[in-house]
N, C-alpha and C positions, 0 to 999 in steps of 0.2 A: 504494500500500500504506500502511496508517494503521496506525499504533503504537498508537491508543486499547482501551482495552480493554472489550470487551464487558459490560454486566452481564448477569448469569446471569438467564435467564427464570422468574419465579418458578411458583412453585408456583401451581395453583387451591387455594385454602380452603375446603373443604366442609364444611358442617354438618349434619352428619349425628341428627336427630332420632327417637328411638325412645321405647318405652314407652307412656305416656299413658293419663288417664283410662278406661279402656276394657275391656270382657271381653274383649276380643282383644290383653291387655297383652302376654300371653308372645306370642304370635303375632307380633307387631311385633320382639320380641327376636329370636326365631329368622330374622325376615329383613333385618333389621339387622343379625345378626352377619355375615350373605352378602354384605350391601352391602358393607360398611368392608372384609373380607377380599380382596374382588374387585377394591377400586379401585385404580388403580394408583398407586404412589408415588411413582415416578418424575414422574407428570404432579400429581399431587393431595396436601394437605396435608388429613389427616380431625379433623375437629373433632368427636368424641362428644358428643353432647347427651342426657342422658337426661330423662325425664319420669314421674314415680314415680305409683303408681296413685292418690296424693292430690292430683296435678296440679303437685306440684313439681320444675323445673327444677334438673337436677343435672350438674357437671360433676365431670372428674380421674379416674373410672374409674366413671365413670355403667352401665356394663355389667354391671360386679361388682354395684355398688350395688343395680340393679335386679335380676339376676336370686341373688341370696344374701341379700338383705333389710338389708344393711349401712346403716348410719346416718352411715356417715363421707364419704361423698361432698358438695363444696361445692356451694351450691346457686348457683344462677344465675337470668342475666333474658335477655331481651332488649327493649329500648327500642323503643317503637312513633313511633320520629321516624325520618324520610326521609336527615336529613343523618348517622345512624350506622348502622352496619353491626356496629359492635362487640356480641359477646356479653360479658356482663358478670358477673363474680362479685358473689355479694348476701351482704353480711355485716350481720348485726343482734343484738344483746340486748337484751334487755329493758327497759332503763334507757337503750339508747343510741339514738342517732338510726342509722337504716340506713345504709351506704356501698355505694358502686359502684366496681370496678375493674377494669379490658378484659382478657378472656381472650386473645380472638381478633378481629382485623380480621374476618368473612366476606366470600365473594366469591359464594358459590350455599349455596343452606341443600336438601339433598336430606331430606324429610321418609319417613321409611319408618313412621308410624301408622298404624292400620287403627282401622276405628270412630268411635265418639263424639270430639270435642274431640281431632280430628285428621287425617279423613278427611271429614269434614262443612264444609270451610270454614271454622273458627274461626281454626284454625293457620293458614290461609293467611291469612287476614284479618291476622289481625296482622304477616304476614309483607309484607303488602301497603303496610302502616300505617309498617312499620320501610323500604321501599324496598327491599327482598331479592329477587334474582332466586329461584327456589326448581322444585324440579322438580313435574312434575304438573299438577295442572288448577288453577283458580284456585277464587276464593270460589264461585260462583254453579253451575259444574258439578261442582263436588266438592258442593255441599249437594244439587244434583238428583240425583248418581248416590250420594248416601247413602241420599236418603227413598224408599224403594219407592213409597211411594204417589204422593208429586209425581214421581216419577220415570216410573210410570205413565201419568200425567196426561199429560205433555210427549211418552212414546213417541206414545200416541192421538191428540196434534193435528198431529202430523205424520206420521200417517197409516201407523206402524209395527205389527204385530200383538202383542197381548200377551196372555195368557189372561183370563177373566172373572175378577173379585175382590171383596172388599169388603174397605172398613176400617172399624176399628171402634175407637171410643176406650176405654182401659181405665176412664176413670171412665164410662162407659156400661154398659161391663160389669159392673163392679161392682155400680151400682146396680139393672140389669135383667138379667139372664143370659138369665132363658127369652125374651125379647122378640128379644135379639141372636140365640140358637141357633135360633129360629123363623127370622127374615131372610136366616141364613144357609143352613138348609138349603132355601128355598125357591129363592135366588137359585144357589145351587150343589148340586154331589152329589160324595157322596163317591167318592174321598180326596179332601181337601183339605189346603192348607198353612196352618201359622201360623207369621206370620214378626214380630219385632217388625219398626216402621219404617225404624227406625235404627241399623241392627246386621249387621257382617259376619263373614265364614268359618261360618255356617249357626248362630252363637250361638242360643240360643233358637227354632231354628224346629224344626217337629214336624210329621211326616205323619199324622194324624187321619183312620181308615177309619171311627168312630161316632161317637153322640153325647159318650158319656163320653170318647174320644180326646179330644174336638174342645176341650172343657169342661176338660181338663187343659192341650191345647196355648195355647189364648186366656190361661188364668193364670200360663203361662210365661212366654210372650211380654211379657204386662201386668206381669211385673217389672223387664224391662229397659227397655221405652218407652210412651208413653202412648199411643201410638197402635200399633194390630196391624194386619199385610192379611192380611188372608185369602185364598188363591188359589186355584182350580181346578185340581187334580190331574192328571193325562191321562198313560197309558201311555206317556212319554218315552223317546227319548236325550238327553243332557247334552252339547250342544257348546259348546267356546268357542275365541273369536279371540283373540289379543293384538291390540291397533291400537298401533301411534307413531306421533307428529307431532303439528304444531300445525293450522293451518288444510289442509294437504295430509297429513294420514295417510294410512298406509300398514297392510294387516292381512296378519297372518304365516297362516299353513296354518291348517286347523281341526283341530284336538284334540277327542277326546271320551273322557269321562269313562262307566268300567262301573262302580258302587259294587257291591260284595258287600254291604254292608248297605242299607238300605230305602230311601236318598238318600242322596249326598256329603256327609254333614254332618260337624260339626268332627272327630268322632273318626275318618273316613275322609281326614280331608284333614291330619292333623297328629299321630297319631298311630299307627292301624293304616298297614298296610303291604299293604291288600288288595284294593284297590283298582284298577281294571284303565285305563292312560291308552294311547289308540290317539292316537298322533301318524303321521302324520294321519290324520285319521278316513274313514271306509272309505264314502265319499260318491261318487255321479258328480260329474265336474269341473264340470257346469254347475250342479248342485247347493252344492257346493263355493262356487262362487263367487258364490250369490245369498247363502250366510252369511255370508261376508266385505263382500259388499254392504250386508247390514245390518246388521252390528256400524259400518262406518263412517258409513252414516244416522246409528246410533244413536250414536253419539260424536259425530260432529259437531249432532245436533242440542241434546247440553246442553252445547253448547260447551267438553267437553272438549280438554283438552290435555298433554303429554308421552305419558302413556302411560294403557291403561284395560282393563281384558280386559272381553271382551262374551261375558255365559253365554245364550246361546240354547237352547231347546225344540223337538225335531223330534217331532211323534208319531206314534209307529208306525202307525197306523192308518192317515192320509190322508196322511201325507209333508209335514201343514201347520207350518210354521217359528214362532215365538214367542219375541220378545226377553224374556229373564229380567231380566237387568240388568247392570250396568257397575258394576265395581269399578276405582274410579278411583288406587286405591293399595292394588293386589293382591299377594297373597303373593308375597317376592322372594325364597326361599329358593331354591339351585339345583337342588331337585328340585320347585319351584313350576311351574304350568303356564305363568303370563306369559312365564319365559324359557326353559323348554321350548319353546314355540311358533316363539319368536323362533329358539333353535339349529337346530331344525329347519327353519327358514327360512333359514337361512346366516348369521345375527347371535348371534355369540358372547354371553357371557354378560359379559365384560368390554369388548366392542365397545359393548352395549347402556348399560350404562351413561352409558360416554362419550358416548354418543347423545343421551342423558336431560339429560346434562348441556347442552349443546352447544343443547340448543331450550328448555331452561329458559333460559338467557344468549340467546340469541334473543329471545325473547319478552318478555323482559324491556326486552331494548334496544329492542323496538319500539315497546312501551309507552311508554317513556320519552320517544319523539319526539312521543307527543300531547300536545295542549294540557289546561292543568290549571286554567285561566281564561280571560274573557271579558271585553272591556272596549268598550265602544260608542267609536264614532268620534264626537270631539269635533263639536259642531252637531248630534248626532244627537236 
């Protein structure tokens, strides 16, 4: 029996990142408030980070900050060097030279962004640059499951179904209209979608039944990103998987979504309330499970990682399946589909997280056992 005394096991320090550059600013707030609410206190210590729609770093009630418009919130950094972990308050005037002072040691940074310069790989990048474990996919499958179009691209060479489409650049549009509405109605038939490339929770997309739809949805689109896809419409159900894990995912039941309005778009998914969600969705089991088969193709093939929901296309017609796409940092509010799926799979919603957490610190530690240079063997 030893008289020594235990130190207490500390807390995990989460940084928890919200807001950001992005139409889907509020969106990220609403499921960041879910996040920090959920996690448990007893195991975790939450470090609020906000990110104001001007792209600054705000800390001390970055919640208020962002969502009341207040000015009083201090701002912050984080250092893209390996050997700090520290978030750092950013003090500057005018006249004076900037200083730096450590908020928070971090130990996992859980980013809950959606969209632009946050769900695209930029935020991981630099998370990558600071040495941060962080939950989620990394640089290179969060840029693929942001761009619809490269996203595309990577379903079709690995031999996944996705509908016919085109993209079309907005300075194209701009400078030729009738040339691109020619191309397009040739190559498809209505309905069609227009979706920008780089934009999630259905921001800027439009189901266009004519020409004048189509010619409004293209200059929607062409305000949010320079690039738009255009998709082929087809009498749909709206199914999707949740997947976790890293290199061995796992995908929860399928869910499927009945919109009362004309697609799930943002005001059905965040605002109305009319929306009809069948967990699980009303599939034969061998059917069932060729969806869940390809939601984790299609995750593992843009080497996603923590977590990803996968929206798949079944159409009524022929019963043919078609990957939509993977939201690599989907809504996490708890009436969001990602942790519906999961509850109704038997992973709580506070389980899930720890989960998140738990293969971000994995993945991280693996990483960390590779080599990060090269040196030839002397005589060589």
């Amino acid at each position: 029996m030893t008289n020594e005394k235990r130190e207490p096991k500390r807390k995990i320090r989460v940084g928890v990142i919200f807001g950001g550059r992005s139409g889907e600013h509020e969106v990220s707030l609403m499921s960041a408030r879910s996040v920090m609410d959920a996690l448990d206190r007893e195991k975790y210590e939450v470090v609020p980070i906000g990110i104001t729609k001007e792209g600054e770093w705000v800390v001390g009630d970055p919640m208020k900050a962002l969502a009341e418009g207040e000015k009083t919130a201090e701002l912050a950094t984080l250092l893209p060097h390996p050997n700090s972990s520290a978030l750092m308050r950013l003090e500057w005037q005018e006249t004076e030279p900037a200083t730096l002072s450590a908020v928070a040691e971090l130990d996992v940074v859980f980013p809950v962004l959606h969209g632009p310069y946050g769900e695209d790989g930029t935020v991981q990048g630099l998370l990558e640059l600071a040495g941060l474990p962080y939950v989620g996919a990394g640089v290179v499958g969060s840029a693929v499951g942001m761009d619809k179009a490269i996203f595309k691209y990577v379903m079709a060479a690995n031999g996944l179904p996705v509908l016919p489409w085109r993209l079309v650049l907005s300075k194209r549009w701009s400078a030729d209209q009738t040339a691109v509405l020619d191309e397009i109605e040739t190559a498809l038939t209505y309905p069609v979608f227009t979706k920008p490339a780089n934009l999630g929770s259905s921001v800027g997309v439009n189901k266009c039944h004519n020409r004048e739809e189509l010619i409004a949805g293209l200059t929607e689109a062409a305000a949010y990103d320079r690039r738009v896809v255009v998709e082929q419409g087809i009498n749909a159900r709206e199914l999707e998987v949740s997947v976790l894990g890293n290199e061995d995912p796992i995908a929860s039941v399928v869910g499927e979504i009945r919109p009362k309005r004309a697609f799930y778009d943002y005001v059905a998914k965040y605002v109305s309330d009319d929306s009809e969600l069948i967990i699980p969705a009303e599939l034969e089991p061998e059917v069932a499970e060729k969806v869940r088969a390809l939601a984790i193709r299609a995750y593992q093939a843009i080497d996603c990682a923590g977590l990803g929901r996968v929206d798949l296309l079944m159409d009524r017609d022929n019963g043919r399946l078609y990957i939509n796409e993977i939201n690599t940092i989907p809504g996490f509010t708890r009436i969001s589909m990602y942790p519906k799926l999961w509850e109704a799979t038997g992973i709580s919603y506070p389980e899930l997280l720890d989960r998140l957490i738990e293969l971000a610190l994995d993945r991280h530690e693996e990483k960390s056992r590779l080599r990060t240079s090269f040196e030839l063997e002397s005589g060589e």
